[in-house]
ChimeraX commands (.cxc) that place a marker at each C-alpha (Angstrom):
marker #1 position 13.46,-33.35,-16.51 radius 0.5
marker #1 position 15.84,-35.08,-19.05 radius 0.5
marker #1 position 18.87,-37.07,-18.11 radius 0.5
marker #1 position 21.16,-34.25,-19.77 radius 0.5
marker #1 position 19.85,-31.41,-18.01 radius 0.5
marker #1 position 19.97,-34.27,-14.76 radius 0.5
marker #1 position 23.95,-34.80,-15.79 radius 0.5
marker #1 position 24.69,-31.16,-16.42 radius 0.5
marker #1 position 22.97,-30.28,-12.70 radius 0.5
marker #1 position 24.58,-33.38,-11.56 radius 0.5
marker #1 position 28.19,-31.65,-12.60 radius 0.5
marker #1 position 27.73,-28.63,-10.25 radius 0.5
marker #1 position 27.65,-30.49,-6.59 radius 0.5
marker #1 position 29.44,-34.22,-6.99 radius 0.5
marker #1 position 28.45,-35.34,-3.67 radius 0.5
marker #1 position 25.02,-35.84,-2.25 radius 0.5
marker #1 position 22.36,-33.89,-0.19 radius 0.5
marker #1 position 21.57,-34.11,3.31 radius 0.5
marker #1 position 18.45,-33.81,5.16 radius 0.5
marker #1 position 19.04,-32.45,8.35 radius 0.5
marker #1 position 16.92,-34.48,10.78 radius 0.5
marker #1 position 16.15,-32.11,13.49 radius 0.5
marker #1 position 15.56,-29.37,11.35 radius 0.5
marker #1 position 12.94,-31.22,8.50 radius 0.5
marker #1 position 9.39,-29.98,9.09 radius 0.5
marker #1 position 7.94,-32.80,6.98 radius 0.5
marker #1 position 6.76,-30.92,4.33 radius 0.5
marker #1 position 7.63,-33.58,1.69 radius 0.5
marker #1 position 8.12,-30.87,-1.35 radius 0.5
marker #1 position 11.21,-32.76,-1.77 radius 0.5
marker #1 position 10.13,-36.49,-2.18 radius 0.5
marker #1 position 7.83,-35.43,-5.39 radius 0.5
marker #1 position 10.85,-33.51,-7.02 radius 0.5
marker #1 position 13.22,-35.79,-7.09 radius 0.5
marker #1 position 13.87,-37.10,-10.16 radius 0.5
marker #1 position 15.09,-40.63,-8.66 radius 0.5
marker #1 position 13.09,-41.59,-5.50 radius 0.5
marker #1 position 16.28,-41.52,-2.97 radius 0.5
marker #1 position 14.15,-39.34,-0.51 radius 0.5
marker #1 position 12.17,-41.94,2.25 radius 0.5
marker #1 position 9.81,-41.15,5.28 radius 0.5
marker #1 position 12.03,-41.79,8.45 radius 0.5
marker #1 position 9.95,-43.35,11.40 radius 0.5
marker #1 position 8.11,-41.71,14.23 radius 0.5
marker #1 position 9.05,-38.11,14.73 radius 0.5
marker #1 position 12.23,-36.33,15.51 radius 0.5
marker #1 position 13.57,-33.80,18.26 radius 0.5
marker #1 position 10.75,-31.09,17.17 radius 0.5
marker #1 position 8.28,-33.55,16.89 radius 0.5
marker #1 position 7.37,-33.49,13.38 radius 0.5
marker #1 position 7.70,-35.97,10.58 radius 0.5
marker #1 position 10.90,-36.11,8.58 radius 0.5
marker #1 position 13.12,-37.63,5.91 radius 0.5
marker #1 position 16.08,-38.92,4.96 radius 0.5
marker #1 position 18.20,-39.10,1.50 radius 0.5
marker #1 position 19.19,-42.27,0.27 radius 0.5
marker #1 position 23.28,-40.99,-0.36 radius 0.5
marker #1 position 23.83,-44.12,-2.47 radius 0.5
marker #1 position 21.05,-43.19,-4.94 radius 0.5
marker #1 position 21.18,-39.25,-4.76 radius 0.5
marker #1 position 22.36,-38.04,-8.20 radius 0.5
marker #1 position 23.45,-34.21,-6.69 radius 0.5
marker #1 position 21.25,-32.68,-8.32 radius 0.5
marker #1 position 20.08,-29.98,-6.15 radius 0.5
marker #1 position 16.47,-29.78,-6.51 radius 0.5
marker #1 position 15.25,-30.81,-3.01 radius 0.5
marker #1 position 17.19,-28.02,-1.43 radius 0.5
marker #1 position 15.30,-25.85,-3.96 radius 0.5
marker #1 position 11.79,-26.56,-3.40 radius 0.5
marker #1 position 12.42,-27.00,0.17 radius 0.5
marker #1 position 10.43,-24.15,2.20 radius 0.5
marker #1 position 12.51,-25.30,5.38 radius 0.5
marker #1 position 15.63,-22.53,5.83 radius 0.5
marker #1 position 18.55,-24.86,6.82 radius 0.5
marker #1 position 16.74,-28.80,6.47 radius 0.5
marker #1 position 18.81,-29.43,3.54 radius 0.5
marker #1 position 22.68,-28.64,3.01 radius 0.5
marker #1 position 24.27,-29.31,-0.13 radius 0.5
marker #1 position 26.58,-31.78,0.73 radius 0.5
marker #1 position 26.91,-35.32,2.45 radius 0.5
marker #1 position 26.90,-34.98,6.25 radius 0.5
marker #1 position 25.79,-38.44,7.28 radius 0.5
marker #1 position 25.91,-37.12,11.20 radius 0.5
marker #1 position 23.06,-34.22,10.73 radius 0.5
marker #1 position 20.98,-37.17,9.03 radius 0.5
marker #1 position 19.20,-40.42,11.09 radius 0.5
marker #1 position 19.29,-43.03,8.16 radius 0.5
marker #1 position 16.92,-46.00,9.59 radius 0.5
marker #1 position 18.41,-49.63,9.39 radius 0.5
marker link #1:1,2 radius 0.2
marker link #1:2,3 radius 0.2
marker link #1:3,4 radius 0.2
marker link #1:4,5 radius 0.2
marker link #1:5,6 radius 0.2
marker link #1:6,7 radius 0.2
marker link #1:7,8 radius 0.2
marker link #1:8,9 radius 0.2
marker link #1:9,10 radius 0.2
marker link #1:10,11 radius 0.2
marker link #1:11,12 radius 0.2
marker link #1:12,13 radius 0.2
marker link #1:13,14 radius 0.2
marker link #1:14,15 radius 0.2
marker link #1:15,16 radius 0.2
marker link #1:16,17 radius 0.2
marker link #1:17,18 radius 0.2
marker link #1:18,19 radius 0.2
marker link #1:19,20 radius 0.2
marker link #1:20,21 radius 0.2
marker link #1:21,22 radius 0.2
marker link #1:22,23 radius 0.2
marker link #1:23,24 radius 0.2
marker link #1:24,25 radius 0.2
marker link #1:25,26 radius 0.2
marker link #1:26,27 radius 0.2
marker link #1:27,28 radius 0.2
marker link #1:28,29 radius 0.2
marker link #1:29,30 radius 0.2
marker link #1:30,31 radius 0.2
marker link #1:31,32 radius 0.2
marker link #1:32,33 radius 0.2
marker link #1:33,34 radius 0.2
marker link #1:34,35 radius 0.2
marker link #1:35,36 radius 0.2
marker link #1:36,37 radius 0.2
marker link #1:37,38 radius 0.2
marker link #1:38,39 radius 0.2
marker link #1:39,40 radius 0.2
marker link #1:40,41 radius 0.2
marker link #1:41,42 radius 0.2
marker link #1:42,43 radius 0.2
marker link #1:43,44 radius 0.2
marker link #1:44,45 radius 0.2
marker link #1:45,46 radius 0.2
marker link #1:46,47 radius 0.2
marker link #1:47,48 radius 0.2
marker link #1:48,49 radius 0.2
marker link #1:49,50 radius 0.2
marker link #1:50,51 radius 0.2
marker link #1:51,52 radius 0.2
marker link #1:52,53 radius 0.2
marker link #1:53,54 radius 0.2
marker link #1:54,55 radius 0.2
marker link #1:55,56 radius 0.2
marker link #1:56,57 radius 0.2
marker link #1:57,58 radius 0.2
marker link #1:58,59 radius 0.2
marker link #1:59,60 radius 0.2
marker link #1:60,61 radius 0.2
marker link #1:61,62 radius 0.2
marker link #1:62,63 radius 0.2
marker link #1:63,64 radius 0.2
marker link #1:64,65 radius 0.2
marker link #1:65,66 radius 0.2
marker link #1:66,67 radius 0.2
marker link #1:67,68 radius 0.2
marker link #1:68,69 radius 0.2
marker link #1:69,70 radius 0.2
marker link #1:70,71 radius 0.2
marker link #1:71,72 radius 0.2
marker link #1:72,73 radius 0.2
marker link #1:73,74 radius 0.2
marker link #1:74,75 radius 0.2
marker link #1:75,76 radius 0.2
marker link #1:76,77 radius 0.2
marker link #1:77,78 radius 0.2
marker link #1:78,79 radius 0.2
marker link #1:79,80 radius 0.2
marker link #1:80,81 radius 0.2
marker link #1:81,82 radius 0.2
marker link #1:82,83 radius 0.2
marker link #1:83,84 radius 0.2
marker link #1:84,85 radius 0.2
marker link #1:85,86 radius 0.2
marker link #1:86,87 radius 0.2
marker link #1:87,88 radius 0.2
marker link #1:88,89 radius 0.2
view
């Protein structure tokens, strides 16, 4: 992906993704698509018992991709809801 077609995507959203934590399935489609590594492993297991992740809002660039190769209806919404999403730390 090149850093114009990253800025034009970018354009479309302004504000970064959120991984629903009770909803992610683990399937980790997302961590190898994004373009800049903001996407990290959270620890142990959530409410459903199965792995999940969490986007890095300071690094996200907007650019959509994880909720498009995401096979999990609802784990990502396109906008920054810090309460849907356990950020470790």
């Amino acid at each position: 992906m090149t850093l114009d077609l990253i800025d034009s995507i970018q354009g479309e959203s302004g504000v970064a993704h959120t991984i629903v934590t009770n909803v992610c399935e683990g399937v980790a489609d997302c961590v190898d698509a994004c373009p800049v590594a903001c996407i990290h492993p959270g620890p142990g297991k959530n409410t459903v018992g199965t792995d999940w992740y969490w986007i890095d809002f300071s690094t996200c660039i907007d650019c959509g991709i994880c909720l498009q190769v995401c096979p999990v209806e609802g784990a990502i919404v396109p906008e920054e809801r810090p309460e849907l999403q356990k950020t470790p730390g």
